[in-house]
Backbone and ligand atoms as CSV (ligand in chain L), in Angstrom:
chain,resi,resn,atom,element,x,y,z
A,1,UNK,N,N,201.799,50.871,36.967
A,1,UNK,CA,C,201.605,52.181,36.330
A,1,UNK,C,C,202.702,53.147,36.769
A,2,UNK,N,N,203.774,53.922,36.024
A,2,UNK,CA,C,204.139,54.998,36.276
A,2,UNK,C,C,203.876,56.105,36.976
A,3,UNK,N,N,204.418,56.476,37.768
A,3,UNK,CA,C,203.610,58.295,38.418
A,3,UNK,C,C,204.011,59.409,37.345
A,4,UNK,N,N,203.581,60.189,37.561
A,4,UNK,CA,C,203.515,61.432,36.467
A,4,UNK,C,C,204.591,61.728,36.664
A,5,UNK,N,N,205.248,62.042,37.854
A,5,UNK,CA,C,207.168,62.586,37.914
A,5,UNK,C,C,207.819,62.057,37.539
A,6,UNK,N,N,207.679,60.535,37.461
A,6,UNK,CA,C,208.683,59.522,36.288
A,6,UNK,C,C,208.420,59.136,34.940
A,7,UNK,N,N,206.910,59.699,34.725
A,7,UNK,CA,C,206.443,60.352,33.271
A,7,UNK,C,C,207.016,61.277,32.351
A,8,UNK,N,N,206.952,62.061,33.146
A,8,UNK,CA,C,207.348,63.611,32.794
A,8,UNK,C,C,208.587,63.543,33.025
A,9,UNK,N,N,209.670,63.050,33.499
A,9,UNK,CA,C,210.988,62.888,33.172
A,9,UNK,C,C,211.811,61.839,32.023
A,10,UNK,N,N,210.801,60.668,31.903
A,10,UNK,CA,C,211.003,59.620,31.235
A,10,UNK,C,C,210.488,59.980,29.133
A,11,UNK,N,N,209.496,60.650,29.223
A,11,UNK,CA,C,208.678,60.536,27.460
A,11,UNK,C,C,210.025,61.658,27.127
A,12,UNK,N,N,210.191,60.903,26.313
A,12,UNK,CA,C,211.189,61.749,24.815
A,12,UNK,C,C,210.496,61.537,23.670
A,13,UNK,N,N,210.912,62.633,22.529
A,13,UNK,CA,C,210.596,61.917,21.053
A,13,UNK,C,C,211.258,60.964,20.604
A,14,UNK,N,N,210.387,60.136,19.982
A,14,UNK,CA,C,210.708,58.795,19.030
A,14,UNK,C,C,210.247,58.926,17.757
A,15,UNK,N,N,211.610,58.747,17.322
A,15,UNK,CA,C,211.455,58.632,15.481
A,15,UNK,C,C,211.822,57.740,15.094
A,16,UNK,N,N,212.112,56.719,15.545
A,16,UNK,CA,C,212.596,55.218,14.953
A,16,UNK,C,C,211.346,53.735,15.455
A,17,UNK,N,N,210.520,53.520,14.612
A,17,UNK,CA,C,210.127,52.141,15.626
A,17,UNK,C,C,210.516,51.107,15.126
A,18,UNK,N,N,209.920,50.076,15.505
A,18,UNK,CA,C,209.558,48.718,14.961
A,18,UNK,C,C,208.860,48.723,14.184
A,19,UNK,N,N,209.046,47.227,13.436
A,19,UNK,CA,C,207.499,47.089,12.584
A,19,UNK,C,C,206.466,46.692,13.378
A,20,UNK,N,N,206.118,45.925,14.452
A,20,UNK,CA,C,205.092,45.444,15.388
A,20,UNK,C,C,203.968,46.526,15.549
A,21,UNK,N,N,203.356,45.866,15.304
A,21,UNK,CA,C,201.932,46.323,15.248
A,21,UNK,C,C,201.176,46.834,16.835
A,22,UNK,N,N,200.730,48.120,17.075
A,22,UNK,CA,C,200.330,48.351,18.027
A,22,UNK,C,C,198.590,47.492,18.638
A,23,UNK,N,N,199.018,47.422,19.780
A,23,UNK,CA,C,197.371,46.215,20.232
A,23,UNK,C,C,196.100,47.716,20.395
A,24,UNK,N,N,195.310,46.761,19.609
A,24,UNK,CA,C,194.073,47.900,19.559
A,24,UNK,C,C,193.628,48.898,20.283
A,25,UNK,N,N,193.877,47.863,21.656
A,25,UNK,CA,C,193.340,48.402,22.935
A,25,UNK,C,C,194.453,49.632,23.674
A,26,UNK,N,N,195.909,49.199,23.290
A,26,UNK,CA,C,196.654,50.462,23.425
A,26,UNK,C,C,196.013,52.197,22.922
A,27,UNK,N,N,196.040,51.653,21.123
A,27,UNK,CA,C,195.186,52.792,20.521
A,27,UNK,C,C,194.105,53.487,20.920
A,28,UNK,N,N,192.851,52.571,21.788
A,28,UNK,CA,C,192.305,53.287,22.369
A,28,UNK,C,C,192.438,53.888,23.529
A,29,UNK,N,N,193.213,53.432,24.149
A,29,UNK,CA,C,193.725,54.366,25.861
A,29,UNK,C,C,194.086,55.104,25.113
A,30,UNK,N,N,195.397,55.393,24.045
A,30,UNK,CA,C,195.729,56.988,23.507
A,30,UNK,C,C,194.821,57.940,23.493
A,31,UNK,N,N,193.806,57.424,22.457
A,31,UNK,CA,C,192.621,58.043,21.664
A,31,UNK,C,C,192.044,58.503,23.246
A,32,UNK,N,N,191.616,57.586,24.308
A,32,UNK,CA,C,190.976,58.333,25.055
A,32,UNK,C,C,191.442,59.625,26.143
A,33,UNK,N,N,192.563,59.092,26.132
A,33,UNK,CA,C,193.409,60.409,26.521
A,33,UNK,C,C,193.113,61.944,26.075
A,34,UNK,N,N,193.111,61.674,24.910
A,34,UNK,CA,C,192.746,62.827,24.022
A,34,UNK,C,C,191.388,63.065,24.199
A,35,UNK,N,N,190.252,62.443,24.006
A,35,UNK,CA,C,188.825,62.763,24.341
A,35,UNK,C,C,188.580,63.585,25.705
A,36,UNK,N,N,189.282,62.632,26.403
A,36,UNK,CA,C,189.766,63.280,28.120
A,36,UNK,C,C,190.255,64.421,28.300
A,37,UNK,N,N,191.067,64.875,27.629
A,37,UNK,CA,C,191.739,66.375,27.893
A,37,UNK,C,C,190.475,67.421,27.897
A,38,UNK,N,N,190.926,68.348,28.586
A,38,UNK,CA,C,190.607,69.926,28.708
A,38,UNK,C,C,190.202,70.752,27.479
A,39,UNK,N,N,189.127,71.718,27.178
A,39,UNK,CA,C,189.246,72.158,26.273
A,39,UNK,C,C,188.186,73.576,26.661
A,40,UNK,N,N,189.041,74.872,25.533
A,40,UNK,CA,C,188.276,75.569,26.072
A,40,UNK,C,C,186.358,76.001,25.756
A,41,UNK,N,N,186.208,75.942,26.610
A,41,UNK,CA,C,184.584,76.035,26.662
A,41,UNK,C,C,183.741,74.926,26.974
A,42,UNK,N,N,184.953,73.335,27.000
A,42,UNK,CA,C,184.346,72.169,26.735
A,42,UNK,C,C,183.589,71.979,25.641
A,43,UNK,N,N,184.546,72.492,24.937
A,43,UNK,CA,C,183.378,72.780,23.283
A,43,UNK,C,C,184.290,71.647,22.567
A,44,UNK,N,N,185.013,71.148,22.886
A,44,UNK,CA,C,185.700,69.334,21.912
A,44,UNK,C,C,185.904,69.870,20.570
A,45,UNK,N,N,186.346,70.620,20.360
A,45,UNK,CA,C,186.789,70.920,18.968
A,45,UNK,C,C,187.529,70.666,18.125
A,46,UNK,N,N,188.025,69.210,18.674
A,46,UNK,CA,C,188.778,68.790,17.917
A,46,UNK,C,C,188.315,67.721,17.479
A,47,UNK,N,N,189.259,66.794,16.320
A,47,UNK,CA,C,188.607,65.547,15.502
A,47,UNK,C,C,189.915,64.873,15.748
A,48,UNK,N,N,190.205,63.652,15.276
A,48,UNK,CA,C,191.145,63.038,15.522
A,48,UNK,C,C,191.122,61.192,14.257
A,49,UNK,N,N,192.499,61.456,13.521
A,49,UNK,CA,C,192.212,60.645,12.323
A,49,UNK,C,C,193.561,59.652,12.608
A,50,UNK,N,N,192.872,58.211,12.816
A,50,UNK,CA,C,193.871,57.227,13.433
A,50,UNK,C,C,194.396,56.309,11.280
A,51,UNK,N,N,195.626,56.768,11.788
A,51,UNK,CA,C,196.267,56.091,9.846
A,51,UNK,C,C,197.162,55.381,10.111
A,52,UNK,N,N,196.920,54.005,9.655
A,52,UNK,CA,C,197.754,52.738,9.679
A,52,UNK,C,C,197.795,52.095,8.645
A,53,UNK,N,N,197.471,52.882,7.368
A,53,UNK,CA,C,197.511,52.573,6.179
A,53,UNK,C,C,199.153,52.995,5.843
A,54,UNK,N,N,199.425,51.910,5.142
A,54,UNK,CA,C,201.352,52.299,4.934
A,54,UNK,C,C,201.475,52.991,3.561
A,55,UNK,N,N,200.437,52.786,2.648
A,55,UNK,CA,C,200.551,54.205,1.849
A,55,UNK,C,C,200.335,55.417,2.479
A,56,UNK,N,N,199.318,55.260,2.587
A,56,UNK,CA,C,198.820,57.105,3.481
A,56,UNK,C,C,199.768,57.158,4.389
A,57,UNK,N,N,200.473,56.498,4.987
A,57,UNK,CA,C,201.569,56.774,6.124
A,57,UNK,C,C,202.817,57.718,5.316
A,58,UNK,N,N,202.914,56.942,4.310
A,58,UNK,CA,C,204.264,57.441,3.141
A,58,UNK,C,C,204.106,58.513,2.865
A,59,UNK,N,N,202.723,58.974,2.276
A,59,UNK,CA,C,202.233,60.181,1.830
A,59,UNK,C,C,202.375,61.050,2.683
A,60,UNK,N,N,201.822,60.856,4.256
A,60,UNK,CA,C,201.789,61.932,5.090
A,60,UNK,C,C,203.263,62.347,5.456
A,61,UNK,N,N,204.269,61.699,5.524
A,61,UNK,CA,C,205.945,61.500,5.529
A,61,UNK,C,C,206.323,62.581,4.497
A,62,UNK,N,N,205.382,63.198,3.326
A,62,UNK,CA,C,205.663,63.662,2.520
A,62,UNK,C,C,204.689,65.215,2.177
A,63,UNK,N,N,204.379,65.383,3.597
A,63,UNK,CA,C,203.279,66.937,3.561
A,63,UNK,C,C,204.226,67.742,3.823
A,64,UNK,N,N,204.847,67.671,4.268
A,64,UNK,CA,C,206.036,68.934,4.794
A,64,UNK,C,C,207.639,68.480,4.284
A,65,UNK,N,N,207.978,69.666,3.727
A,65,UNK,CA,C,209.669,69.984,3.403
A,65,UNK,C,C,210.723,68.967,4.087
A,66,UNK,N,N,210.662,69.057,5.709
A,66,UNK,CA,C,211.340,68.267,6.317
A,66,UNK,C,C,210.911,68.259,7.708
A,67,UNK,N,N,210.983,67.143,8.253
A,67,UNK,CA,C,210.818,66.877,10.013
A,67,UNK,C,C,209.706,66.125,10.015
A,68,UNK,N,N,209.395,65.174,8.544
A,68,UNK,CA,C,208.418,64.133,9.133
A,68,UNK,C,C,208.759,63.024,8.184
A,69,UNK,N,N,209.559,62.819,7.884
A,69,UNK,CA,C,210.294,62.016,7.124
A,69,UNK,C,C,209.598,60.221,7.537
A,70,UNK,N,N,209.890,60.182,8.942
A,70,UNK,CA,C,210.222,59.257,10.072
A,70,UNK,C,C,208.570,58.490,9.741
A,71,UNK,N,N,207.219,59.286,9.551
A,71,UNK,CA,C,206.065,58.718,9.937
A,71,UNK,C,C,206.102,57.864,9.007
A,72,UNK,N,N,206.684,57.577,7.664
A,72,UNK,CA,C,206.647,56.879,6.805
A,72,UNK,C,C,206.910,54.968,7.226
A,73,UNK,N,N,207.765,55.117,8.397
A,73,UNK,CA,C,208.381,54.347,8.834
A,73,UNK,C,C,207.384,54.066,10.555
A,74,UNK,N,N,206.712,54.458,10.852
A,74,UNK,CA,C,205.513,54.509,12.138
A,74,UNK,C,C,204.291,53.618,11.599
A,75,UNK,N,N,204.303,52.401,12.997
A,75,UNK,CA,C,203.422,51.663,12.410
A,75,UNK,C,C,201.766,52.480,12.265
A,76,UNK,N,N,201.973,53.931,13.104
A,76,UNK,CA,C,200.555,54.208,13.265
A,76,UNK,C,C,200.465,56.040,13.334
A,77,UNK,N,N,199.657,56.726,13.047
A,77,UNK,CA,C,200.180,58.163,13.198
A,77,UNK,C,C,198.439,58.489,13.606
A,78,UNK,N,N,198.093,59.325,14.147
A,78,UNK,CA,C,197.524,60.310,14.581
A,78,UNK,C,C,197.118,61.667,14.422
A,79,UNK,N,N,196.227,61.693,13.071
A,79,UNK,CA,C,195.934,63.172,12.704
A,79,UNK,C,C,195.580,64.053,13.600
A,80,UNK,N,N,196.013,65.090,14.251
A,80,UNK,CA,C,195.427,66.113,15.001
A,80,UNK,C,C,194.296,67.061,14.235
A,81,UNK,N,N,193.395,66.975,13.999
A,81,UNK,CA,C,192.337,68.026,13.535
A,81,UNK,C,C,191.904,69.051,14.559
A,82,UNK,N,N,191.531,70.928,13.769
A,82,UNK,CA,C,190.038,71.640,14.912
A,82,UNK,C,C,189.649,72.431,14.002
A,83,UNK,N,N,188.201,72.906,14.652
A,83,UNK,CA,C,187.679,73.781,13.609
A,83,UNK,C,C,187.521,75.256,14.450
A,84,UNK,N,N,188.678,75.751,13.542
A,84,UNK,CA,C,188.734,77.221,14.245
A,84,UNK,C,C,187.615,78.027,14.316
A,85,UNK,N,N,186.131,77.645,13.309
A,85,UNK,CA,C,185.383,78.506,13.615
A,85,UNK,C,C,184.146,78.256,14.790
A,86,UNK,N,N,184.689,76.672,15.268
A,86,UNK,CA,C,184.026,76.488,16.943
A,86,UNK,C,C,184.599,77.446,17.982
A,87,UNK,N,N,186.052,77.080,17.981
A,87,UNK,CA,C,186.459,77.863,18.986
A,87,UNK,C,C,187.759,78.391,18.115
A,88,UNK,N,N,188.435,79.717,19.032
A,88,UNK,CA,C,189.435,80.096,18.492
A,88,UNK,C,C,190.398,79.327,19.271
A,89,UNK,N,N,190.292,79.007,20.590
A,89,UNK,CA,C,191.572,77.937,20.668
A,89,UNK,C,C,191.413,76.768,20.909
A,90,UNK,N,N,191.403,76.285,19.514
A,90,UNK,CA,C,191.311,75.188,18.719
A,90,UNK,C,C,193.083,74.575,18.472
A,91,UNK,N,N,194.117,75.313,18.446
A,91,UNK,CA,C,194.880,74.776,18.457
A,91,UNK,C,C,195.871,74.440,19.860
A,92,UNK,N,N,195.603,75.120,21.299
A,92,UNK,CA,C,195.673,74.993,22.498
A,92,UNK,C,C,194.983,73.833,22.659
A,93,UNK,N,N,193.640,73.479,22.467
A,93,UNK,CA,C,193.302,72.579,22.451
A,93,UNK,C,C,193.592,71.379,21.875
A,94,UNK,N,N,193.757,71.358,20.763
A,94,UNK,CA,C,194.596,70.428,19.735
A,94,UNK,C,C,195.519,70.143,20.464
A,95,UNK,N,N,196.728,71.080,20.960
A,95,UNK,CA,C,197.925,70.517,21.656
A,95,UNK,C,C,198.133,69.903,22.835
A,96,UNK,N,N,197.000,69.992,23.375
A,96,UNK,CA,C,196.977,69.501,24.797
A,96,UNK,C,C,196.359,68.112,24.631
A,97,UNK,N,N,195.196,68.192,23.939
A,97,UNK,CA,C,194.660,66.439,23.182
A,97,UNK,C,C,196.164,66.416,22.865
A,98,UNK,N,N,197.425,66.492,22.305
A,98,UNK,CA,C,198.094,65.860,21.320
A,98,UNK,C,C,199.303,65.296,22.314
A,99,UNK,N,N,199.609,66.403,23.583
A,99,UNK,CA,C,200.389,65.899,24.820
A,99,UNK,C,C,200.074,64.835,25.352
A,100,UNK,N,N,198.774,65.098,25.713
A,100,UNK,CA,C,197.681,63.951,26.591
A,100,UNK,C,C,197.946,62.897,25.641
A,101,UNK,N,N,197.768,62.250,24.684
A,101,UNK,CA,C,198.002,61.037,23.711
A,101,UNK,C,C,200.191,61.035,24.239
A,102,UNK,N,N,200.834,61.670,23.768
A,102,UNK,CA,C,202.202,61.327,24.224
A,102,UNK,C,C,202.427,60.759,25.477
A,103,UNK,N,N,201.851,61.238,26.739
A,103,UNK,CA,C,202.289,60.893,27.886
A,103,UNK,C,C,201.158,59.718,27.919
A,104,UNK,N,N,200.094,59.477,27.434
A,104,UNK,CA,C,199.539,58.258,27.610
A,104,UNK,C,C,200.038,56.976,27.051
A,105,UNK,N,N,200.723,56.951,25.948
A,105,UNK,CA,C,201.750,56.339,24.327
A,105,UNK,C,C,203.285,56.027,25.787
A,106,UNK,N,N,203.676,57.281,26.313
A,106,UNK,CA,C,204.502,57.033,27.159
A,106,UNK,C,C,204.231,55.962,28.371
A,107,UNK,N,N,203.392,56.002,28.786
A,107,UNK,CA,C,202.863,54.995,29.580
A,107,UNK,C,C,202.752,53.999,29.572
A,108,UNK,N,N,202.517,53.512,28.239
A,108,UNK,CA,C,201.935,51.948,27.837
A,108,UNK,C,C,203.361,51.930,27.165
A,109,UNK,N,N,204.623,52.060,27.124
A,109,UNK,CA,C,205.653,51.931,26.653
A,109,UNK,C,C,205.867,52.259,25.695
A,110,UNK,N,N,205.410,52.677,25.071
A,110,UNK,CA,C,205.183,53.103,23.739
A,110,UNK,C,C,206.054,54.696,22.697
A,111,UNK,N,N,206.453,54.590,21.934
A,111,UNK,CA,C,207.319,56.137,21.809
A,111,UNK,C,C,206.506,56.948,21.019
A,112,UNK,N,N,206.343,57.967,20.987
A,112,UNK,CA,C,205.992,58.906,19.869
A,112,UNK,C,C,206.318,60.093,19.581
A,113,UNK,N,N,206.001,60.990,18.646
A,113,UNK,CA,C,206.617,62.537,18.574
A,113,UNK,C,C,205.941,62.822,17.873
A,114,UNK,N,N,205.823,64.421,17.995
A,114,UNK,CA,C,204.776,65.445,17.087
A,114,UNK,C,C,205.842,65.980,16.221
A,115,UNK,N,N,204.492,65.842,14.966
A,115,UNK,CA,C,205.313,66.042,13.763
A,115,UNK,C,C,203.961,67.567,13.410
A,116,UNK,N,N,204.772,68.340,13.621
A,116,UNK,CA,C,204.235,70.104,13.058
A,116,UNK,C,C,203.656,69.879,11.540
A,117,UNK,N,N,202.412,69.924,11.622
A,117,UNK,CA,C,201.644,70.640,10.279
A,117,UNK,C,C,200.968,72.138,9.958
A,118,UNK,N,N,200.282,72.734,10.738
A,118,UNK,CA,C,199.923,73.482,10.467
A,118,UNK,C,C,201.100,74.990,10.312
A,119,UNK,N,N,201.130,75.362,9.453
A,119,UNK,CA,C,201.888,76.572,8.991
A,119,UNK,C,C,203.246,76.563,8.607
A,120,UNK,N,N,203.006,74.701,8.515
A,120,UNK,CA,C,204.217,73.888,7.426
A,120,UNK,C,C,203.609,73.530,5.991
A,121,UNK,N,N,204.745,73.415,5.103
A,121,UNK,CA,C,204.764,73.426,3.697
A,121,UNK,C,C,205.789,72.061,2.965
A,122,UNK,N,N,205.580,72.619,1.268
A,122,UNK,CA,C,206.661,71.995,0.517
A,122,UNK,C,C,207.259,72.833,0.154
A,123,UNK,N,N,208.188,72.632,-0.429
A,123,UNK,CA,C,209.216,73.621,-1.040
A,123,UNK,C,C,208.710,74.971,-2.217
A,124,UNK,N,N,207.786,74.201,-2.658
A,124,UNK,CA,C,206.933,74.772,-3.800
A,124,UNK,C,C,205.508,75.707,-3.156
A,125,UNK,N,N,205.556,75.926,-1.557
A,125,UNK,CA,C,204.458,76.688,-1.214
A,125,UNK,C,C,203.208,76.087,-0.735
A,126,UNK,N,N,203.109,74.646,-1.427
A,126,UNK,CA,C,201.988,73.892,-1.051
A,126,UNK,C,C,201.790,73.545,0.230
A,127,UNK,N,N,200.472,73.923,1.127
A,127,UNK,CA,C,200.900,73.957,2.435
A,127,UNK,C,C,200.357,72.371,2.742
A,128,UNK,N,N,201.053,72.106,4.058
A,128,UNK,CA,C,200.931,70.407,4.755
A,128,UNK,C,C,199.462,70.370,4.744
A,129,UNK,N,N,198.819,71.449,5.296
A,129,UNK,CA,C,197.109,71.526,5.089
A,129,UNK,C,C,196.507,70.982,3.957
A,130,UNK,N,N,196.753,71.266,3.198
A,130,UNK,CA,C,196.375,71.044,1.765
A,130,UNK,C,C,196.536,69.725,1.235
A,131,UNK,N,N,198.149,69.119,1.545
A,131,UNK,CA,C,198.560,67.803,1.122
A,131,UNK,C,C,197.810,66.848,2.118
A,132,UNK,N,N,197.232,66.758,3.325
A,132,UNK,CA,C,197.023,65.828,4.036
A,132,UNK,C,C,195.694,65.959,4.067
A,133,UNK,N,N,194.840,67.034,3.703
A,133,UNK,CA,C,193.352,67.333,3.233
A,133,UNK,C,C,192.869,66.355,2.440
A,134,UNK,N,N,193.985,66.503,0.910
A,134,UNK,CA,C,193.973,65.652,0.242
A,134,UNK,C,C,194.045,63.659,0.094
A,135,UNK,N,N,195.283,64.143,1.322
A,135,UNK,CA,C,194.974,62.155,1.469
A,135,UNK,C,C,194.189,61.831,2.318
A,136,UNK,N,N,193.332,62.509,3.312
A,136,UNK,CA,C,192.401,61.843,4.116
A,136,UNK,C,C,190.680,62.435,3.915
A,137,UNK,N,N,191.037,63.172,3.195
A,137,UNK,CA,C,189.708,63.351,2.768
A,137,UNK,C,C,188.970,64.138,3.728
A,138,UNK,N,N,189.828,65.088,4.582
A,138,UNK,CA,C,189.572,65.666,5.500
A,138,UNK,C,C,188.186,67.210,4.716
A,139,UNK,N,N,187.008,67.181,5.873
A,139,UNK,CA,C,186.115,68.508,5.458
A,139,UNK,C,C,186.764,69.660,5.468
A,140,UNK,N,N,186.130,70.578,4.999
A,140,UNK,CA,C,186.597,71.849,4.688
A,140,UNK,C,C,187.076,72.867,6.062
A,141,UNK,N,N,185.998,73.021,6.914
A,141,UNK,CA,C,185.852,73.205,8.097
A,141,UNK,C,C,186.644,72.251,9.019
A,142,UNK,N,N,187.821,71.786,9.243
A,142,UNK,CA,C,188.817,71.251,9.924
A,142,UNK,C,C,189.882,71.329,9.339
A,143,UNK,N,N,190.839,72.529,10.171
A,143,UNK,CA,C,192.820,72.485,10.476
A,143,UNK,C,C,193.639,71.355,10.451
A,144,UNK,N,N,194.513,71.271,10.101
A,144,UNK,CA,C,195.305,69.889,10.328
A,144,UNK,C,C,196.036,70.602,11.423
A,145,UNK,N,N,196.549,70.263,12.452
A,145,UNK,CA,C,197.134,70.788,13.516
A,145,UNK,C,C,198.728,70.141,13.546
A,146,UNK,N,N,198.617,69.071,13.718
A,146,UNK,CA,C,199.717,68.358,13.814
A,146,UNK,C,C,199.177,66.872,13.598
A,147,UNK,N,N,200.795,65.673,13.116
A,147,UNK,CA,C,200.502,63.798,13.100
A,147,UNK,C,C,201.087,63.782,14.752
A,148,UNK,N,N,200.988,62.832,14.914
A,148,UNK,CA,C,201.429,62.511,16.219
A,148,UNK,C,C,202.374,60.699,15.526
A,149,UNK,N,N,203.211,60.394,15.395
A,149,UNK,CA,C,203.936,58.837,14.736
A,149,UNK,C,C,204.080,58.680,16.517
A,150,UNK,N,N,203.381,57.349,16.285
A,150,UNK,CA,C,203.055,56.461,17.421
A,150,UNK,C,C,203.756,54.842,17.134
A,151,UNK,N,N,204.523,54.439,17.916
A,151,UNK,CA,C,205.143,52.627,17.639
A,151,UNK,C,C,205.702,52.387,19.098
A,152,UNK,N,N,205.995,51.359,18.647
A,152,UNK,CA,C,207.306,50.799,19.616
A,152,UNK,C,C,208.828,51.579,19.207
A,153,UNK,N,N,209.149,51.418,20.453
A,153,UNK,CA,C,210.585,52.048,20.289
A,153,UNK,C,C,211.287,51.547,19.245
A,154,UNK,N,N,212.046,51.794,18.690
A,154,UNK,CA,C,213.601,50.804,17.984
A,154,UNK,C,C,214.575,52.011,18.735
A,155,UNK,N,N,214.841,52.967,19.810
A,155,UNK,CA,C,216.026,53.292,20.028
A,155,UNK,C,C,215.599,53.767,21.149
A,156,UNK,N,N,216.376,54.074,21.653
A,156,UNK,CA,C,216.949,54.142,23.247
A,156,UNK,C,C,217.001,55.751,23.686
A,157,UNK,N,N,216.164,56.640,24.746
A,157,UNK,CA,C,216.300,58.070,25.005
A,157,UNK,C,C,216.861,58.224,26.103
A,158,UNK,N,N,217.981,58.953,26.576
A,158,UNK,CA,C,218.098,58.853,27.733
A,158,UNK,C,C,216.827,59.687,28.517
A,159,UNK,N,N,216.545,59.568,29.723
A,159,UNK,CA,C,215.398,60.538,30.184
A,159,UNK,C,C,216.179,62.140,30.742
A,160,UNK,N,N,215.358,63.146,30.815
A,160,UNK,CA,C,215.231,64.541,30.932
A,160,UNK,C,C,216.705,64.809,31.927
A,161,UNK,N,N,217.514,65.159,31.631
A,161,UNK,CA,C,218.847,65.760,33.070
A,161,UNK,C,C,218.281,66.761,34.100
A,162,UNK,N,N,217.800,65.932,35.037
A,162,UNK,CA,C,217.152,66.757,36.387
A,162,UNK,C,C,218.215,67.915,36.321
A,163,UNK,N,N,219.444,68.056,36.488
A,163,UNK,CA,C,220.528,68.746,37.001
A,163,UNK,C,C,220.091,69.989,35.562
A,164,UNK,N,N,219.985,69.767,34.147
A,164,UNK,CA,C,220.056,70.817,33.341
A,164,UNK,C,C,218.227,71.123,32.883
A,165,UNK,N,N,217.606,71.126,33.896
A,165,UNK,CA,C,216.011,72.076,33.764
A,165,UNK,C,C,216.260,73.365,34.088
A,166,UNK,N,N,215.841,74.476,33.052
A,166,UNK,CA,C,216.115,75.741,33.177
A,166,UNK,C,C,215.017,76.536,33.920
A,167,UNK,N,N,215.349,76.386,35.289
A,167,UNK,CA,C,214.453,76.629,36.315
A,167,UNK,C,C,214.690,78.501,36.558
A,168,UNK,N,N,216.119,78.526,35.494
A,168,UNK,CA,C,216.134,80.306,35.712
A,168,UNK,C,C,214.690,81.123,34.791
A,169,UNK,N,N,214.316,79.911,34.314
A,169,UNK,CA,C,213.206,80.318,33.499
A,169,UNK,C,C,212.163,81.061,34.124
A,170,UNK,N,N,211.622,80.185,35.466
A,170,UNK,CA,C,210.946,80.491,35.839
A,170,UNK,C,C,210.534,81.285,37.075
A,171,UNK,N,N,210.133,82.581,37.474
A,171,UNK,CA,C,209.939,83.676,37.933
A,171,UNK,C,C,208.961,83.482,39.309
A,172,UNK,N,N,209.313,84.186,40.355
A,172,UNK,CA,C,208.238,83.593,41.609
A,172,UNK,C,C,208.103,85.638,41.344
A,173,UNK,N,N,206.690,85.856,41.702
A,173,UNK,CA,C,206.062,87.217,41.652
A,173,UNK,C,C,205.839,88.131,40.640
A,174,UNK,N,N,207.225,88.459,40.487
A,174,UNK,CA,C,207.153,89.574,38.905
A,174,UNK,C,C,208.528,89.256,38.488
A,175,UNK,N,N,208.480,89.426,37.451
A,175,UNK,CA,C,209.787,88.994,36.386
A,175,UNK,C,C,211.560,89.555,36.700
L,1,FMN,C1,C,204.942,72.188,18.626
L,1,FMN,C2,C,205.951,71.107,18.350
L,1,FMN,C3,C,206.331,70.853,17.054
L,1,FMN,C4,C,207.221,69.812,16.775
L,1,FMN,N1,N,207.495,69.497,15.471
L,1,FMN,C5,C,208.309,68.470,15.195
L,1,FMN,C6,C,208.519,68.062,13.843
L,1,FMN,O1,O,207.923,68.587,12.913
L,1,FMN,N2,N,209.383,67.038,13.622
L,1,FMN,C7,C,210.036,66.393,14.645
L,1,FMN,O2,O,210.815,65.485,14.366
L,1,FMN,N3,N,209.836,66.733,15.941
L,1,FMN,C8,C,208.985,67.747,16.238
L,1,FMN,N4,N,208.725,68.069,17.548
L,1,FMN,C9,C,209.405,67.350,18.636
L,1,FMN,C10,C,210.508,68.226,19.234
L,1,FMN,O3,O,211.584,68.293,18.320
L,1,FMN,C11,C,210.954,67.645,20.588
L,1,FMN,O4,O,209.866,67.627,21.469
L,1,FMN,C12,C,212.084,68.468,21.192
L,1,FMN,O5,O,213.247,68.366,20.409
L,1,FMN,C13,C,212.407,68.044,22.623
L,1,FMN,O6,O,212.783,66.682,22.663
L,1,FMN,P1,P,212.006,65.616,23.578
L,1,FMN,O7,O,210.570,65.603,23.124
L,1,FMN,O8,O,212.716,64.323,23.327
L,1,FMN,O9,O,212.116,66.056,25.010
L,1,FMN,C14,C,207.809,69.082,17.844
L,1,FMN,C15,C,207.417,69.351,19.153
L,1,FMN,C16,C,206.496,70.330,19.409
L,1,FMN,C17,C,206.039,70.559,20.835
C-alpha cells in the first residue's frame, strides 16, 4: 500500500486509458471511498451513478462544450450526484466523495480525472445538468456535480515538483 505523502505527490489527471476493463472489486474500494468520506451533518447527500455503458459513456463525452471529450474513451466514469435541498453543502460534499474516489483509483493504480458538470453547458445554453439528467435518468431532486473517467493509465504523469509547491500561498497567523 502507498502512504498518503507518496499519494498525494504521485495522483495526476488521466485522460488517456486503456481498453481493459476495470476488476469489480477495484470499483468497489472507489465507490467505498466515497461512502467513507466526511459530510456535512453526516447527512450523505450524495448519490453516486457507476456508467460503463460505451454509449452512455459517448453521450456523457458530449454534456459539456469542452473538457470531457476523453470520458468517451474511459472504460468507466462516475456520476457525482447531491440534493441541495438536504444539505446546502452538497457540493463540498460531492467534492470530497469525488477526491476520496481519485486518491483511492490512485492507489489501486489506477488514473482518473474530474470532469466539471455542474454550471457547465453546450454551446447552445443547454446546461450539462440537463444533458446527463437525460441519459441517466437521473430524479428531479439530484445536481449533477461532476463524472469522475476512471481506467488504466495509457500515459505516463510525471508526479507533483516538491521544489515548485506554492508554499508562499500559505500564511502562518494573519495574512
Ligand atoms: C473542480 C475541478 C474541475 C475540473 N474540471 C475538469 C474538466 O472539466 N476537464 C478536465 O480535463 N479536467 C478537469 N479537472 C482536472 C484539472 O484540470 C487538474 O486537476 C489540474 O489541471 C491539475 O492537474 P493534476 O490533477 O494532474 O495535478 C478539474 C479539476 C477540478 C478540481
Amino acid at each position: 500500500m502507498t502512504n498518503f505523502k507518496t499519494l498525494a505527490q504521485t495522483r495526476r489527471s488521466h485522460r488517456k486509458f486503456t481498453s481493459e476493463e476495470i476488476d469489480a472489486e477495484d470499483v468497489k474500494l472507489i465507490l467505498r471511498a466515497a461512502l467513507m468520506s466526511p459530510t456535512s451533518k453526516g447527512q450523505r447527500a450524495w448519490e453516486f451513478i457507476v456508467v460503463d455503458d460505451k454509449m452512455d459513456l459517448e453521450k456523457l463525452s458530449d454534456a459539456k462544450a469542452m473538457g470531457g471529450q476523453f470520458l468517451k474513451e474511459a472504460p468507466l466514469a462516475i456520476v457525482v450526484l447531491g440534493d441541495p435541498m438536504v444539505n446546502d453543502c452538497w457540493i463540498e460534499d460531492g467534492s470530497i466523495a469525488a477526491i476520496s474516489m481519485q486518491y483511492q483509483a490512485e492507489e489501486l493504480g489506477l488514473g482518473s480525472c474530474w470532469v466539471q458538470m455542474r454550471g457547465r453547458g453546450l454551446s447552445d445554453g443547454t446546461s450539462a445538468d440537463t444533458v446527463i439528467r437525460g441519459i441517466l435518468d437521473i430524479p428531479e431532486n439530484l445536481s449533477v456535480l461532476c463524472v469522475l473517467a476512471v481506467g488504466h493509465k495509457a500515459d505516463e504523469r510525471q508526479p507533483q515538483n516538491e521544489d515548485k509547491l506554492k508554499w508562499e500561498r500559505v500564511h502562518l497567523n494573519k495574512y
